[in-house]
C-alpha positions in Angstrom: 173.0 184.2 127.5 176.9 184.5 127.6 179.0 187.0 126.1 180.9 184.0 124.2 177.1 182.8 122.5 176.9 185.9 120.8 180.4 186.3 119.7 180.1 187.2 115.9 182.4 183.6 114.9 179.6 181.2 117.0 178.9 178.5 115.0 175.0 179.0 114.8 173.0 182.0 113.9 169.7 183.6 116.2 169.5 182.6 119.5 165.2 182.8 119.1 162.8 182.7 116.9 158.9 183.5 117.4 157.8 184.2 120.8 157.0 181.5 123.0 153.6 180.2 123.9 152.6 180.5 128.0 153.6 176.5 128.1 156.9 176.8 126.3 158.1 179.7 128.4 157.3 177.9 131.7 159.3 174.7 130.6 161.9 177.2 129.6 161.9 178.7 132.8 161.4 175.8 135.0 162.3 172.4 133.2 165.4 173.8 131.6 167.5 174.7 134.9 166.8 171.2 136.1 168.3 169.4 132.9 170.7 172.2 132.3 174.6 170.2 132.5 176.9 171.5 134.6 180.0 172.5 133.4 183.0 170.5 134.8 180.7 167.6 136.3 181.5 164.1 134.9 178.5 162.9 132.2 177.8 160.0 134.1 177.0 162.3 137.6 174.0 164.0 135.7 171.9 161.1 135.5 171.2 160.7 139.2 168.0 158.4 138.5 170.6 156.0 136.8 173.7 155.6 138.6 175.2 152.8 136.5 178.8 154.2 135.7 178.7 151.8 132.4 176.0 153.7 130.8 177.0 155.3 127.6 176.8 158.8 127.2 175.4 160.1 123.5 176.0 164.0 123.1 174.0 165.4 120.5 175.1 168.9 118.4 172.3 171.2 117.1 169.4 169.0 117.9 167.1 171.7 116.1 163.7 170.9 117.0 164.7 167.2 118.8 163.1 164.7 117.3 166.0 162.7 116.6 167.0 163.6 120.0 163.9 162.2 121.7 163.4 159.5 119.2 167.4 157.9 120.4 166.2 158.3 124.2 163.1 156.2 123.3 164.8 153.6 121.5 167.9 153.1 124.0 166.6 153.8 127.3 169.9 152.7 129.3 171.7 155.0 127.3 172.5 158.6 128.8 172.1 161.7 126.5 173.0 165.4 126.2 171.6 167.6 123.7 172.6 170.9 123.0 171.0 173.2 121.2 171.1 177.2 121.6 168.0 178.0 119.5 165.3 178.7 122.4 162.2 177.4 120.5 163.9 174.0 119.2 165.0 173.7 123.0 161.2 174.4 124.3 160.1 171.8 121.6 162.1 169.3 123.1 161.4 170.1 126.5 157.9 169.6 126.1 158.6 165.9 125.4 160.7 165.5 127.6 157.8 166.7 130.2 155.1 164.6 128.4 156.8 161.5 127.7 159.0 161.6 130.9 162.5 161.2 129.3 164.7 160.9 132.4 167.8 160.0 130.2 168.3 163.8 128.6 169.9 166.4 129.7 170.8 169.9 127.6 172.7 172.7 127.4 171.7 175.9 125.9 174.7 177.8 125.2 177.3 176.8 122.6 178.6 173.9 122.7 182.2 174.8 122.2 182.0 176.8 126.1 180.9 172.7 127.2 183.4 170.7 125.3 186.3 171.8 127.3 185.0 171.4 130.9 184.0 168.1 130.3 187.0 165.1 131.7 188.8 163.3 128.8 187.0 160.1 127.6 183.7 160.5 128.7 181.7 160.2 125.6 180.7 157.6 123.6 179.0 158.5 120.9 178.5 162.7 118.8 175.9 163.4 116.6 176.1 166.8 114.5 173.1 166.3 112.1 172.4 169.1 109.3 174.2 171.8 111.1 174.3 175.4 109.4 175.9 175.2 106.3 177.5 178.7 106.8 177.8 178.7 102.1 179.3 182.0 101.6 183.0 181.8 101.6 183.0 184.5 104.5 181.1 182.7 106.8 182.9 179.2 106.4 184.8 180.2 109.5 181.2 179.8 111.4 181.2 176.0 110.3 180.9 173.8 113.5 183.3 171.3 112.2 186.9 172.7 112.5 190.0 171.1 112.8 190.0 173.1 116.2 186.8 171.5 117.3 187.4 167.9 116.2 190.7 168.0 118.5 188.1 169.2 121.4 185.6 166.6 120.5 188.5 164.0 120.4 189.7 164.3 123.5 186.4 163.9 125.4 185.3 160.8 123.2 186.7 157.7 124.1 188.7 155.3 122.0 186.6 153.1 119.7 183.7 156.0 119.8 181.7 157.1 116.6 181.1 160.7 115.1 178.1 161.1 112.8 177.9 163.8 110.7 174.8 164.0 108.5 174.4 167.0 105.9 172.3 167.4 102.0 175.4 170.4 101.3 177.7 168.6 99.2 180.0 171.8 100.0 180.0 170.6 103.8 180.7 167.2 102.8 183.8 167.4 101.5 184.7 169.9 103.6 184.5 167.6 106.8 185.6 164.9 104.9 188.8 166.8 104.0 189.5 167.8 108.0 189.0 164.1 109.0 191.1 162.8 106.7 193.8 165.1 108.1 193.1 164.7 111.5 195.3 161.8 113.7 192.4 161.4 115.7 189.6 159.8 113.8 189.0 157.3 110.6 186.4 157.5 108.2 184.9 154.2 108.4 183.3 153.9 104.7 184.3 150.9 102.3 181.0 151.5 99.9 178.9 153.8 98.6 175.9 152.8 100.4 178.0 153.0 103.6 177.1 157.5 103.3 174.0 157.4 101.0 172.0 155.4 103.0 170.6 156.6 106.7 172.2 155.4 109.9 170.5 152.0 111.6 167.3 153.1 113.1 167.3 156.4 111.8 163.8 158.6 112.6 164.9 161.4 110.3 164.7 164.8 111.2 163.2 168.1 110.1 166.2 169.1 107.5 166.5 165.9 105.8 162.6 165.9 104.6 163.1 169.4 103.9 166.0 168.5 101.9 164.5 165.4 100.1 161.4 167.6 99.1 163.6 169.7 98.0 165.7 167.4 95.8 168.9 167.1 97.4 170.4 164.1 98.6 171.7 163.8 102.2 175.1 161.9 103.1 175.4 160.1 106.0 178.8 159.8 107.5 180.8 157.3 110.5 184.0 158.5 111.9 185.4 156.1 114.6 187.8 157.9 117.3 191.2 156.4 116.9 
């Protein structure tokens, strides 16, 4: 844990939850080095099992416990993934399927994600999800908010032209709030022309955690595109 992860403006909030069972620790302690990215290495070097320079490469943002994570690595298997997540028990939850199912297409880093963004080369990404990332509500925290006009001009310059953001939330609040930095950023469009085009889920969507909690708890999710200009 880095001095810049527990800077009091991160983005996410505690770093670990309940204490780990014997088999979550050891992953933590042994799986996690070996999928850990490397800062300042190209994407497509991490993926020495697949060597193909025209895989895409799919970062994920706050994969909480993973399952939408390890649900895209099943369903596109040439595709290359990183997932970061700093939470230590979400990242032992996906590690152990990772180990089980043998995903050889993710890797992760555990830190924020804003220490990453900048060592990576221009370009290099293809595809971002940030799915029901902390809402930060009270007007003191908003600063916290992952999505920043700061940190869409770091995500723009490692996604390549033509790539997609995905932003999913059920905080109206949030909503608007990323809506209103995109639509003042140079760097990306909002690619709606209808109402279903942000109410209904993304093709071959698995759903996560959040969102049930959300629908049982009657709000409504929005599902938004952005393509990188």
């Amino acid at each position: 844990m880095n001095a810049a992860s527990e800077r009091a403006g991160a983005f996410f909030g505690r770093r670990k939850g309940k204490r780990l069972r014997a088999g979550q620790d050891e992953l933590v302690q042994n799986l996690l080095p070996a999928l850990r990215v490397t800062p300042g290495v190209a994407p497509s070097s991490l993926f020495p099992s697949s060597p193909d320079k025209a895989r895409e490469t799919w970062l994920e943002i706050g994969f909480g416990g993973g399952e939408h994570l390890a649900a895209q690595a099943h369903a596109h298997p040439d595709t290359n993934f990183i997932g970061c997540e700093p939470f230590v028990n979400g990242m032992a939850k996906l590690l152990a399927v990772v180990d089980q199912e043998k995903l050889g297409n993710i890797r992760v880093w555990d830190e924020d994600v804003t220490d990453l963004l900048p060592t990576l080369p221009d370009a290099c990404l293809d595809r971002v999800y940030i799915l029901y990332p902390d809402p930060w509500p009270k007007r003191r925290q908003r600063k916290r908010r992952l999505v920043s006009d700061e940190n869409l001009a770091m995500l723009a310059r490692v996604m390549r032209p033509g790539a997609e953001l995905r932003f999913a939330s059920d905080i109206d609040d949030y909503i608007g709030w990323v809506l209103a930095r995109i639509l003042r950023s140079s760097d990306f469009r909002w690619t709606a022309e209808r109402p279903d085009d942000w109410r209904k889920p993304y093709e071959g969507w698995p759903g996560t955690r959040y969102e049930a909690k959300a629908l049982r708890e009657g709000r409504v999710p929005s599902y938004l595109r952005f393509t990188r200009l």
